[in-house]
VMD Tcl script that draws the C-alpha trace (Angstrom):
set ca {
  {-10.87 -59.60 -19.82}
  {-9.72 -56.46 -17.71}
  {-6.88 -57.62 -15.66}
  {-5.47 -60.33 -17.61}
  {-2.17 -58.39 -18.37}
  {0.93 -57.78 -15.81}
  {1.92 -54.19 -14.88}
  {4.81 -52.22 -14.91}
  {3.89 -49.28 -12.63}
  {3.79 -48.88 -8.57}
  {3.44 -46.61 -6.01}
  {6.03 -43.78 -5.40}
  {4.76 -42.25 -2.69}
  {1.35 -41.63 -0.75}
  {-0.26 -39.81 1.75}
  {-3.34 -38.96 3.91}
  {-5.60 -36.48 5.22}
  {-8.29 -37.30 7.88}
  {-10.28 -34.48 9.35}
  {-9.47 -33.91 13.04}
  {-13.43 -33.74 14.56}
  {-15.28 -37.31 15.37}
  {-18.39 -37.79 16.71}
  {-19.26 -40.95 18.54}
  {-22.44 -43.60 17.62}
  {-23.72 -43.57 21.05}
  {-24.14 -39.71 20.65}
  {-26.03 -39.91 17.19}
  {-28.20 -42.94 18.78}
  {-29.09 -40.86 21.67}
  {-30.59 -38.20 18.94}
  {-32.83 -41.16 17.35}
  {-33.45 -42.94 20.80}
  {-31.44 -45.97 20.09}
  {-28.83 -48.23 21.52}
  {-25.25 -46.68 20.89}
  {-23.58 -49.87 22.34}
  {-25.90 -51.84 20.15}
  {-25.03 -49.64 17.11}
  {-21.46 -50.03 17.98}
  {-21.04 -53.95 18.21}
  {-23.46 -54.37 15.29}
  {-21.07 -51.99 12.85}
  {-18.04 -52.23 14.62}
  {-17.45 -48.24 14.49}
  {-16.44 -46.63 17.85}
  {-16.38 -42.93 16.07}
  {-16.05 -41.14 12.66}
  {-14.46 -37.88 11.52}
  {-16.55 -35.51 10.37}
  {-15.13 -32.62 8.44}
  {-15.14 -28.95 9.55}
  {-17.46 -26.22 7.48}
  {-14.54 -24.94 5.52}
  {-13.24 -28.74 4.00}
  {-14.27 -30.67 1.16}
  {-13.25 -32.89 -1.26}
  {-10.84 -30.25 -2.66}
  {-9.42 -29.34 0.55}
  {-9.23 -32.98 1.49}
  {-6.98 -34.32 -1.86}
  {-5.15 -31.01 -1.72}
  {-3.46 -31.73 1.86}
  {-3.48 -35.74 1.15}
  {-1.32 -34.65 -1.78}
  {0.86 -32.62 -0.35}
  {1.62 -35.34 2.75}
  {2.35 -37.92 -0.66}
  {5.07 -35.18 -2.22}
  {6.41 -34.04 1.50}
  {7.24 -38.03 1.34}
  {9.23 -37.78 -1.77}
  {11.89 -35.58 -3.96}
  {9.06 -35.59 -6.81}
  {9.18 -32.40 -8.70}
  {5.22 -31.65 -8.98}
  {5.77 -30.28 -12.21}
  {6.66 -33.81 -13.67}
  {3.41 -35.12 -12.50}
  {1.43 -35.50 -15.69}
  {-2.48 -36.32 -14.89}
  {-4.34 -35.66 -11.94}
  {-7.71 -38.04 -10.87}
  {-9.42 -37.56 -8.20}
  {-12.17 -40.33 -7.03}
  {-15.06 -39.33 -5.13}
  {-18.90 -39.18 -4.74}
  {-19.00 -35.86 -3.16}
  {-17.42 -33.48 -5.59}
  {-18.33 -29.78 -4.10}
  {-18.84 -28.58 -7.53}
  {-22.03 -30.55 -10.39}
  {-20.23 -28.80 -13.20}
  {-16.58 -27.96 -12.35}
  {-13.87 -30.37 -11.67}
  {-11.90 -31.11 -8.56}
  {-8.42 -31.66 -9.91}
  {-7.83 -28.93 -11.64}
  {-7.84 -27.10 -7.84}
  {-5.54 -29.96 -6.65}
  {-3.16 -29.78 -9.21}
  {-2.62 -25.64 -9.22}
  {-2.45 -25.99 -5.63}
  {0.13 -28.99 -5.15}
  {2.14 -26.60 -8.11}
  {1.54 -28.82 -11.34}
  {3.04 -28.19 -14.72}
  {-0.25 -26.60 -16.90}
  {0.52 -28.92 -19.50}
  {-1.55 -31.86 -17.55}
  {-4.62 -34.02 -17.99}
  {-7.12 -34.06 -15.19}
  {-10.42 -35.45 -14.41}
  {-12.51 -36.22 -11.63}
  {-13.88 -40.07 -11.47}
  {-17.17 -41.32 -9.80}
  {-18.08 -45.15 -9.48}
  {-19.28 -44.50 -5.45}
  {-16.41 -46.01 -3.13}
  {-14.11 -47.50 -5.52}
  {-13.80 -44.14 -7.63}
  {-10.22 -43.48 -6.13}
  {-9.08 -47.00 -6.89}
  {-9.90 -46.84 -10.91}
  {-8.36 -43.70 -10.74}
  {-5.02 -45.88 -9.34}
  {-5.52 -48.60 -12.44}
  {-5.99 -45.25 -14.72}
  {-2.48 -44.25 -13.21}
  {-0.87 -47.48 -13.77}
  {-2.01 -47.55 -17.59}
  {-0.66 -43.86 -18.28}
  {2.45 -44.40 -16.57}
  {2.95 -48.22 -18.21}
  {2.61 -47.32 -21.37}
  {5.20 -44.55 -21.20}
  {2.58 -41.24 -21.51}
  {3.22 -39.81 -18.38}
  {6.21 -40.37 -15.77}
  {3.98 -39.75 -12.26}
  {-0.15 -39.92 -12.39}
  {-1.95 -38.44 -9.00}
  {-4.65 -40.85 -8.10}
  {-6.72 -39.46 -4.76}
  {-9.74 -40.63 -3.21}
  {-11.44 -38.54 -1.33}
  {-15.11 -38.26 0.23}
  {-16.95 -36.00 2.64}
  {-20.25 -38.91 2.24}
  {-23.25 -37.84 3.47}
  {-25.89 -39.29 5.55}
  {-29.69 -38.76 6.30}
  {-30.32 -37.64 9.86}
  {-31.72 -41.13 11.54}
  {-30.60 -43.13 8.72}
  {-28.16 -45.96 8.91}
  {-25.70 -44.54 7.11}
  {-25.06 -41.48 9.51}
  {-23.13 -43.82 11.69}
  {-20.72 -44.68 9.30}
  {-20.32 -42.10 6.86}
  {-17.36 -39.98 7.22}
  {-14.66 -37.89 5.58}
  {-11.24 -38.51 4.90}
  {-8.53 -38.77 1.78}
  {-5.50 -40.77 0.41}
  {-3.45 -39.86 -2.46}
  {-1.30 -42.54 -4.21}
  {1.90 -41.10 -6.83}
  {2.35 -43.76 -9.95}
  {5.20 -43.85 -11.47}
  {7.83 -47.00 -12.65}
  {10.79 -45.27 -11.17}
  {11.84 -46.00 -7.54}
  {8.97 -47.69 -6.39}
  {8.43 -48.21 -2.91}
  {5.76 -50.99 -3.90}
  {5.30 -52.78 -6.99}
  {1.55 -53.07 -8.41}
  {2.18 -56.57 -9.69}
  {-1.65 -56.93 -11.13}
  {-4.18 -55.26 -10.88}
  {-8.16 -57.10 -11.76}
  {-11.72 -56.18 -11.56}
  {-15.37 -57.20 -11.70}
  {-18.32 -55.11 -12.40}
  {-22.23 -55.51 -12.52}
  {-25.04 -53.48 -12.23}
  {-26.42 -54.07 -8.88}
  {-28.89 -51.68 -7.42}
  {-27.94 -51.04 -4.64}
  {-26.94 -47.81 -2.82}
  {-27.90 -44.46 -5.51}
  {-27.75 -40.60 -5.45}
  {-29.77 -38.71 -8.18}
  {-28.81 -35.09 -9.14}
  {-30.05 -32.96 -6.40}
  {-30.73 -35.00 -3.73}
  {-29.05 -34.28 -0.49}
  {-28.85 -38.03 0.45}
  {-27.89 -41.08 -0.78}
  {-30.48 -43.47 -1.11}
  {-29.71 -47.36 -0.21}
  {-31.57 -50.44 -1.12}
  {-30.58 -53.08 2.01}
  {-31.34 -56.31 1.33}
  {-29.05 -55.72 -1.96}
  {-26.23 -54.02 0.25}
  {-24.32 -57.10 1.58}
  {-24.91 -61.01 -0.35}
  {-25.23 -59.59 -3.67}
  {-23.42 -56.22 -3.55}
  {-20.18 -56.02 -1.21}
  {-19.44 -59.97 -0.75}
  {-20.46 -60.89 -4.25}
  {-17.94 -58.58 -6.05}
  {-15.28 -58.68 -3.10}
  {-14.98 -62.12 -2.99}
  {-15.26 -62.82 -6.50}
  {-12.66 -59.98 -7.80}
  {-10.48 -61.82 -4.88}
  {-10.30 -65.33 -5.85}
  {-10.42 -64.89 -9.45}
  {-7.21 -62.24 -8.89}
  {-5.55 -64.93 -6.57}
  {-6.59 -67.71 -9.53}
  {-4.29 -64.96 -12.19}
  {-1.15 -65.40 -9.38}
  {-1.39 -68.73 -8.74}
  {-1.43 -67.53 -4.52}
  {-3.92 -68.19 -1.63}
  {-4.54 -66.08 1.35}
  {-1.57 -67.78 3.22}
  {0.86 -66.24 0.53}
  {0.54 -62.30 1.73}
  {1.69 -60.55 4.96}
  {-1.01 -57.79 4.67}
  {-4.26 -57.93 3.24}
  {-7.08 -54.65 2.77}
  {-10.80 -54.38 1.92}
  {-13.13 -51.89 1.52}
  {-14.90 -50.67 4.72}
  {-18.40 -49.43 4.73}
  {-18.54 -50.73 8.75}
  {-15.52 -52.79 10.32}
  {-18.14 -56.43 9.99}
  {-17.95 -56.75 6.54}
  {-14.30 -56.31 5.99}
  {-13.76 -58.79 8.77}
  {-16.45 -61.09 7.24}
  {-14.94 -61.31 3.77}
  {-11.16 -61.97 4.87}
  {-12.38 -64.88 6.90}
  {-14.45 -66.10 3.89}
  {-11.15 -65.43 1.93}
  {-8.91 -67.66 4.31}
  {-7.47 -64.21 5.89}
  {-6.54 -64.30 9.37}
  {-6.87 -61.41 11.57}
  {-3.49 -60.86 12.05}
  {-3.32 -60.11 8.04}
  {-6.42 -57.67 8.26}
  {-6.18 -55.61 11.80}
  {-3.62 -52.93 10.64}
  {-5.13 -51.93 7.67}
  {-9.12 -51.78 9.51}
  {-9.55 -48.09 10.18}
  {-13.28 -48.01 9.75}
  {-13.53 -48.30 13.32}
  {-11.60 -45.35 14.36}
  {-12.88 -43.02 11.52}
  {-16.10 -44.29 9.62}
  {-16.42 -45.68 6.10}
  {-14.69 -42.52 4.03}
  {-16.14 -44.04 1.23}
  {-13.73 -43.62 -1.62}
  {-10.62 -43.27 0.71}
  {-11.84 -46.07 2.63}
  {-9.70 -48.74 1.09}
  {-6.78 -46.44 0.03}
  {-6.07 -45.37 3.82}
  {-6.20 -48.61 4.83}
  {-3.48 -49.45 2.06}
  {-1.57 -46.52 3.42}
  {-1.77 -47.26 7.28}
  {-0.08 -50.79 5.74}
  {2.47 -49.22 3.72}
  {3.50 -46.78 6.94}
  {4.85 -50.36 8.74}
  {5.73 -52.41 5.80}
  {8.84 -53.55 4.90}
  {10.57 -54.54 1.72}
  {9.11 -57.60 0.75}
  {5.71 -57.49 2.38}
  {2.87 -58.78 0.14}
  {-0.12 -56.63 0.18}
  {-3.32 -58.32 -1.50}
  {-6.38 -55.51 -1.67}
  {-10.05 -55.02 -3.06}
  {-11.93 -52.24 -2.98}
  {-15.89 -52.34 -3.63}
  {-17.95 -49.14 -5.05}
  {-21.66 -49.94 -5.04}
  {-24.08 -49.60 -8.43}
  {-21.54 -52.20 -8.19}
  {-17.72 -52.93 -8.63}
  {-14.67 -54.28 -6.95}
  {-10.82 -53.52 -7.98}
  {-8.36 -55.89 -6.41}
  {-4.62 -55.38 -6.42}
  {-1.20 -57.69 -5.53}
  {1.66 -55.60 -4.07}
  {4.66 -55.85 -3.58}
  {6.90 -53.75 -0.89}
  {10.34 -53.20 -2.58}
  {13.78 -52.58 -0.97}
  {13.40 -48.39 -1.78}
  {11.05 -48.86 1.17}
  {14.17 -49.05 3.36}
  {15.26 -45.13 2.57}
  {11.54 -44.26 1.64}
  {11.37 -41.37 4.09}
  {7.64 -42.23 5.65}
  {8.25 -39.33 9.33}
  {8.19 -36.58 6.29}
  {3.87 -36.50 6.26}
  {1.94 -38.23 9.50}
  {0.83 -41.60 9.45}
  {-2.44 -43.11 9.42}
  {-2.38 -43.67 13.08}
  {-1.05 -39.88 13.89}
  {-4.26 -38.48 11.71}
  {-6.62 -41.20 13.26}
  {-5.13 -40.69 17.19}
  {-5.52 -36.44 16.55}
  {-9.00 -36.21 17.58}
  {-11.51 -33.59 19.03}
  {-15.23 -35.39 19.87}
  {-18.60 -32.98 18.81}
  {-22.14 -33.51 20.28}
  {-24.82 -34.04 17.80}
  {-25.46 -30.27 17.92}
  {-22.17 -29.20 16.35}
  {-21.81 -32.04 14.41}
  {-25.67 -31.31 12.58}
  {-23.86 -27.98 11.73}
  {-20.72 -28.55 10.29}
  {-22.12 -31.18 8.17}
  {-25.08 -28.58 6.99}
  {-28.14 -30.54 8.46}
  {-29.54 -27.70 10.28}
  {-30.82 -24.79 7.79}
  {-29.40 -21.61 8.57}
  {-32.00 -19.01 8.91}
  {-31.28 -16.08 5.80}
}
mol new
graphics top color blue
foreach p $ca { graphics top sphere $p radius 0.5 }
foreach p [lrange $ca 0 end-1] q [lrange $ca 1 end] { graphics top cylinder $p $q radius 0.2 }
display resetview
């Protein structure tokens, strides 16, 4: 069974990137000729970023990256594999991390790939990491995850889906947080889908919360809290995936979280469900307050359908960890510039440009 074996890797360093535009739910409602305030208590989002014309996925990990190694003395050039996680690759046939690793100045002598399983892409990349780096292959492994998801004009998910990236350095020297396990569950659970060519996701909702999210959230929990012998009461900080800010709240309750555990690291409200980021910068935002010895319990949840949960640890190279070198979660999310529906239609490519 995946998970049933203790790790020797951690984190090294991170950092984020979140696009500077958001537009607001009441402004997309107006559009469709619904109720923004109803939209807005019934997903608990008050805005999301939205990316401009000239960022991507590639753009996105690039400057996440950099904010990780501006955080750290890491040579780039020791980095040894580069995965980025994400459902909206710019490119069918071409990967993403080769870009992000010339551009953050990575030795050639690398191993890259780019990793899909919807929202929790960026997190398997992490557990990819912490096998390369535990077994001794590589010193530091890049794990980003980074989205620019898309939504159909008037669908649900255009109120939620956003852009944004984190990017997490593995490595088992000077950890500033010790991945103590790592444990996931998997089935195949219909229910959000993109086939090759279509502009839009596709989302099957009465699959989308008892049997996708809180099935595998809740069950990768407590059967990762069963392998540590801890409850909910046992961790300082605790993380979930986001696809709205209700069902993140939802599961920690059903968990035995409180919301004291749960508020720093909710950023769905402030800047939509970044879909493969989504958990990752909320592990970040936590990481930018922690302090050594924190206990960080997180599960991230990528539909079609899979959760990865992970125990942390914040260790005492937190104390000199030098966190003002990149901005914090809260700088990226508080630097904001709001777009009507208009400009927002065209920097997201929903209105066809005339040839």
């Amino acid at each position: 069974m995946f998970g049933q074996s203790e790790n020797k890797a951690g984190i090294v360093t991170y950092g984020v990137y979140v696009p500077r535009f958001r537009i607001l739910p009441e402004e997309i409602a107006r559009i469709w000729g619904e109720n923004g305030d109803a939209v807005k208590k019934g997903l608990m989002i008050y805005s999301k970023s939205v990316p401009y014309p000239d960022e991507d996925v590639i753009t996105i990990s690039v400057e996440a990256a950099r904010n990780a190694l501006a955080r750290s003395g890491i040579d780039p050039e020791e980095i040894g594999a580069v995965y980025v996680g994400s459902e909206s690759h710019p490119y069918a046939v071409k990967p993403s991390g080769t870009i992000v690793a010339e551009a953050i100045g990575a030795s050639h002598f690398i191993t890259v790939a780019d990793y899909e399983f919807a929202c929790k892409a960026g997190t398997a990349a992490i557990q990819t990491s912490m096998g390369l780096v535990s077994s001794g292959m590589v010193k530091y492994s890049l794990a980003i995850g980074s989205d620019t998801s898309q939504g159909a004009p008037g669908d649900a998910l255009e109120y939620s889906a956003s852009a944004g990236g984190a990017a997490f350095v593995i490595g088992r020297e000077n950890m500033i947080a010790k991945i103590n396990r790592t444990f996931s569950f998997t089935s195949d659970t219909p229910d959000f889908w993109r086939r090759e060519g279509q502009a839009y996701p596709s989302h099957g909702g009465r699959f989308t919360g008892e049997p996708a999210y809180f099935r595998h959230v809740s069950t990768c929990a407590r059967e990762l809290m069963k392998l540590q012998g801890t409850s909910a009461a046992d961790y300082d900080y605790a993380v979930f995936h986001q696809p709205n800010g209700k069902f993140p709240t939802r599961v920690a309750q059903m968990l035995g979280f409180e919301k004291r555990q749960i508020e720093t690291g909710l950023m769905t409200p402030y800047i939509g469900n970044t879909y493969s980021a989504s958990m990752m910068i909320g592990l970040a935002a936590i990481l930018d307050i922690a302090k050594p010895g924190d206990r960080i319990f997180g599960v991230a949840f990528g539909s079609g359908a899979g959760s990865d949960g992970f125990d942390i640890t914040v260790t005492d190279e937190m104390g000199t960890f030098n966190r003002d070198a990149a901005p914090t979660v809260r700088q990226l999310v508080e630097r904001s510039e709001i777009l009507d529906y208009g400009t927002y239609a065209k920097f997201k490519g929903k209105i066809a440009m005339k040839e």
